[in-house]
C-alpha positions in Angstrom: -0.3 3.8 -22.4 0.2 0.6 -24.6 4.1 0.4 -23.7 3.1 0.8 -19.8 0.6 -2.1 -20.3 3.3 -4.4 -21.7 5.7 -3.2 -19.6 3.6 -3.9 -16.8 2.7 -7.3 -17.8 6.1 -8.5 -18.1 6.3 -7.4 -14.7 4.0 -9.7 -12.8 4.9 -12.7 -15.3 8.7 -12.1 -15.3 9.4 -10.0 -12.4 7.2 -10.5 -10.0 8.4 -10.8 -6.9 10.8 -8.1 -7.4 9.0 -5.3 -8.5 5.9 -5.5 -6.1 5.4 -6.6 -2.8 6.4 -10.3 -3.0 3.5 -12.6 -3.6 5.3 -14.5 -1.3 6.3 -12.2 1.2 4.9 -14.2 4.0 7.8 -17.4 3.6 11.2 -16.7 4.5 14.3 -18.7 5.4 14.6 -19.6 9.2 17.9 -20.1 11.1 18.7 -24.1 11.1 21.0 -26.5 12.4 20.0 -29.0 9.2 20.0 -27.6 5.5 17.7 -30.1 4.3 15.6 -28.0 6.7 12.6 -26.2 4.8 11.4 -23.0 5.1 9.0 -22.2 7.5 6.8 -19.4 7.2 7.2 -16.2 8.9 3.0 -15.9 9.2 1.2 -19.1 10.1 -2.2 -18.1 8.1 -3.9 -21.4 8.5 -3.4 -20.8 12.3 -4.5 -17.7 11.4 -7.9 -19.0 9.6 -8.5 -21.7 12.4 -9.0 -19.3 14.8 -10.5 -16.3 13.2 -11.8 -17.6 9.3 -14.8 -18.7 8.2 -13.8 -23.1 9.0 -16.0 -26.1 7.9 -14.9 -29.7 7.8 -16.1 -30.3 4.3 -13.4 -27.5 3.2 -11.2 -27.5 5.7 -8.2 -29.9 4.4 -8.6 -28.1 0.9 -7.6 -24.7 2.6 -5.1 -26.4 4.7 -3.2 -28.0 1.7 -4.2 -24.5 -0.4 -2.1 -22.4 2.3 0.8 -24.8 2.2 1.1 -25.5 -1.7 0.7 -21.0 -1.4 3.9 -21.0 1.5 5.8 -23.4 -0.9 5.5 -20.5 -4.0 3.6 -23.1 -5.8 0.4 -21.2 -7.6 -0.9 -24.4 -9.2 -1.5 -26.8 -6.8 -3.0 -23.8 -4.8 -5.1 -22.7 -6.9 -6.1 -26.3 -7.0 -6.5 -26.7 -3.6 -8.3 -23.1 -2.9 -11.2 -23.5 -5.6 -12.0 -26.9 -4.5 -12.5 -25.4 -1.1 -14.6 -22.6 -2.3 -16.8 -25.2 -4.5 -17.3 -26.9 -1.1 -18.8 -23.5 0.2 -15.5 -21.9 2.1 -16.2 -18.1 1.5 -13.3 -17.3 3.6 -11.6 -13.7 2.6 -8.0 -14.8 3.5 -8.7 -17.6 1.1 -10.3 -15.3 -1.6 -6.8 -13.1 -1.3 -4.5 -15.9 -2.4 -7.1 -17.6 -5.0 -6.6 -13.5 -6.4 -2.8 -13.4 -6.0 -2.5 -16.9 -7.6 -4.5 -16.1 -10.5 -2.6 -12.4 -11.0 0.8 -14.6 -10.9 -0.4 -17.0 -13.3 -1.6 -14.6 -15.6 -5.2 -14.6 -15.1 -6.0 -11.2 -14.4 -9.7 -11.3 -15.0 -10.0 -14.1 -12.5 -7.8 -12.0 -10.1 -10.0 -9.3 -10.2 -13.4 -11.4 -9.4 -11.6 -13.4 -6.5 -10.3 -9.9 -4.9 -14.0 -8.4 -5.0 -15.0 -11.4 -3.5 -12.3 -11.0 -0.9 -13.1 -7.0 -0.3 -15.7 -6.7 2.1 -14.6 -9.9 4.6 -11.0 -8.5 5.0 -12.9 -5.0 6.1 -14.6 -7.0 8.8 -11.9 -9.3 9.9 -12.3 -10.2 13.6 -8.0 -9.4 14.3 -6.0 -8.0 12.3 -4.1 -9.3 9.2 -1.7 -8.3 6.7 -3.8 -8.4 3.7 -6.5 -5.9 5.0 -3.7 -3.5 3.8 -2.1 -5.3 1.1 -5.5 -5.5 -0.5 -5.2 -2.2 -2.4 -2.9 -2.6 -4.5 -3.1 -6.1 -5.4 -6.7 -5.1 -6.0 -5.3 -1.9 -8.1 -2.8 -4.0 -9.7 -5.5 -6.5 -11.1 -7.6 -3.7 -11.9 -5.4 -2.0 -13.8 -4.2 -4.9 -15.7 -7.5 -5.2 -17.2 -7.7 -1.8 -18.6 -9.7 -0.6 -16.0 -7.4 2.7 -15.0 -9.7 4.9 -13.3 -11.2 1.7 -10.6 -7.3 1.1 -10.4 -6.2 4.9 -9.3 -8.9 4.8 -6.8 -7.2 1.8 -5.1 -3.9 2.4 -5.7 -4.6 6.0 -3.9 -5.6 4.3 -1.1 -3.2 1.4 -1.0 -0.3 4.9 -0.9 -2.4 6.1 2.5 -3.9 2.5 3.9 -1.4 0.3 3.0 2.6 -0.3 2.9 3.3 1.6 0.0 6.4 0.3 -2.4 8.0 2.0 -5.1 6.0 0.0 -7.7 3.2 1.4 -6.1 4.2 5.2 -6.3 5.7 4.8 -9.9 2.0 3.2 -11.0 0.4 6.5 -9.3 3.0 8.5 -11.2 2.1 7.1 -14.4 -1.4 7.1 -14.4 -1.1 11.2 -13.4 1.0 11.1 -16.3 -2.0 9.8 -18.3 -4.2 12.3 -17.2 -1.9 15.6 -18.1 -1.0 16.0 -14.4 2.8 16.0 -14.8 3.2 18.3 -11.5 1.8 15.2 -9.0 3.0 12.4 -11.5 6.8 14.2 -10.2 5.8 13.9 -6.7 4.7 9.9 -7.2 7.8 9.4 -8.8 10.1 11.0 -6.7 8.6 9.1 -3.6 9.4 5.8 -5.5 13.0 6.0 -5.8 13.9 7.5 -2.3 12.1 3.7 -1.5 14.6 0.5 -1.3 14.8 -0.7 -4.9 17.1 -3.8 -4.5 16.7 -6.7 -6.4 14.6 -4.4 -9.3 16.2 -5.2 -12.9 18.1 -2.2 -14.9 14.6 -2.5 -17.4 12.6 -1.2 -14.5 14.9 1.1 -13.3 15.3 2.7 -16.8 11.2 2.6 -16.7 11.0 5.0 -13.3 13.9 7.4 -13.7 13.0 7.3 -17.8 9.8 8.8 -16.5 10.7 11.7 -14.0 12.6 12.5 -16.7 9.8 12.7 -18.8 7.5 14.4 -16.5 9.7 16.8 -15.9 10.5 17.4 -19.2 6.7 18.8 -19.8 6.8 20.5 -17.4 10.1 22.2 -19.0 12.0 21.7 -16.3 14.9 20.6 -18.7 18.0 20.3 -16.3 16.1 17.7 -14.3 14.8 15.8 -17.3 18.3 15.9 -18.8 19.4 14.4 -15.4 17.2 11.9 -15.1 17.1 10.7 -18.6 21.2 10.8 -18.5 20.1 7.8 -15.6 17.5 6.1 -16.9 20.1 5.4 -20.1 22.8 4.0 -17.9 20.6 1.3 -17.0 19.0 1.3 -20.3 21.4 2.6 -23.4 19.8 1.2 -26.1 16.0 1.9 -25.4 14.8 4.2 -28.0 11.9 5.8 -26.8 14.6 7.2 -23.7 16.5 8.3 -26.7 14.3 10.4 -28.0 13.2 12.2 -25.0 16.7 13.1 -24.1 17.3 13.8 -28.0 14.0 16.3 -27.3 15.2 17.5 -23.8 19.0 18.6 -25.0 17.3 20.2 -28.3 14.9 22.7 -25.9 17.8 23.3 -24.2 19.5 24.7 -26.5 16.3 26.5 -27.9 16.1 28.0 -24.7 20.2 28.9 -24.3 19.6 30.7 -28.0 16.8 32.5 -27.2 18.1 33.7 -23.7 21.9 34.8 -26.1 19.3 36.7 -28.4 17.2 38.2 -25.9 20.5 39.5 -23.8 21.9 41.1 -28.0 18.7 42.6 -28.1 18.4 44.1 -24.8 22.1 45.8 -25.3 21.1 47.4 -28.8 18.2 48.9 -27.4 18.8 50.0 -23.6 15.8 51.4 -21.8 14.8 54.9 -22.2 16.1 57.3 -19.8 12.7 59.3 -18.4 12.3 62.8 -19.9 11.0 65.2 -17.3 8.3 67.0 -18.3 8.7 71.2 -18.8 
């Protein structure tokens, strides 16, 4: 699992916004007549928190300023902004969330995983609903598991698939921690989910990764047509990755175990037809 650990790293520092659900997902480009115009965000969460978070004047500016430096895709300042808020008592769980997403994108997983405990319980009680009481899984999972913590991780990430909005990042995790535990039948099923999901804007790395491992499960499960096929894909996107190399190197040499052994068995079969029945005197 070291290679999935990496891999997985790389994704959240390099790739993060296209492999997962956008850390950012909330901010999007609005029609304008001006195009000095900024973005405005597509959910007003401070609006959000005045009315139904946990508010206090001595915190209140921090969060306000937290949400905004968090709408601009800028992880520093809120992070800045957030934990000063907190230190002034704010125990608000939309505020935990992003204090969690912040530290994931910045690297800090262990942090990510204490502010998204933190956030847990509050955005199970939340007076109206809110994005995040759904989203929480597999962040949550994600954090988890990116400080070696698999088993806490598969719990969430099984309940982000039937809670939340699942993404294909989210299926190919459950498909490679099945693969982990021996259970390449289900780890097929994750995996297959993922890719009939909308994959644009994921990089041919992490499309070698998903198809490189259908057509990995499938090869122990000796289903070797399928693993040829989806080994053949996962090396268009990836030609020169070695480890898919040598599983298609392993897939195309059962094959042919399995061709030679089927020729023999049919040789056999014609030297030595089946006894006619004698009937008994």
């Amino acid at each position: 699992m070291k290679f999935l650990l990496t891999f997985f790293i790389s994704l959240f520092t390099l790739h993060f916004s296209l492999f997962t659900p956008s850390l950012f997902a909330q901010t999007t480009t609005q029609p304008s007549s001006s195009a000095n115009t900024p973005a405005k965000p597509q959910f007003d969460d401070y609006a959000y928190y005045k009315k139904y978070g946990r508010t206090g004047k001595a915190w209140n500016d921090f969060v306000r300023d937290g949400f905004d430096a968090y709408d601009k895709q800028d992880c520093e300042k809120s992070l800045s902004y957030l934990i000063q808020a907190v230190g002034a008592g704010c125990t608000d769980p939309i505020v935990y969330f992003k204090l969690g997403a912040c530290s994931e994108f910045t690297g800090s997983y262990y942090s990510a995983v204490q502010y998204y405990q933190q956030a847990e319980n509050g955005l199970k009680t939340l007076p109206a609903p809110h994005r995040y009481a759904k989203d929480f899984y597999e962040a949550y999972g994600r954090a988890l598991y990116l400080n070696k913590k698999n088993d806490e991780a598969f719990t969430y990430f099984t309940k982000a698939a039937e809670l939340g909005t699942p993404t294909y990042s989210l299926f190919y995790m459950l498909g490679e921690l099945n693969m982990a535990k021996g259970q390449s039948q289900t780890a097929i099923q994750y995996f297959n989910r993922a890719i009939t999901l909308p994959m644009d804007g994921a990089t041919p790395q992490q499309l070698a990764r998903i198809y490189g491992s259908l057509g990995k499960a499938f090869l122990d499960t000796k289903d070797l047509d399928k693993a040829i096929q989806y080994l053949d894909q996962a090396l268009k996107y990836s030609p020169s990755d070695s480890d898919l190399q040598a599983a298609r190197y392993r897939a195309s040499d059962m094959k042919r175990q399995e061709e030679i052994f089927k020729m023999m068995q049919g040789i056999t079969n014609q030297n030595n037809p089946p006894m006619k029945p004698v009937m008994p005197k």
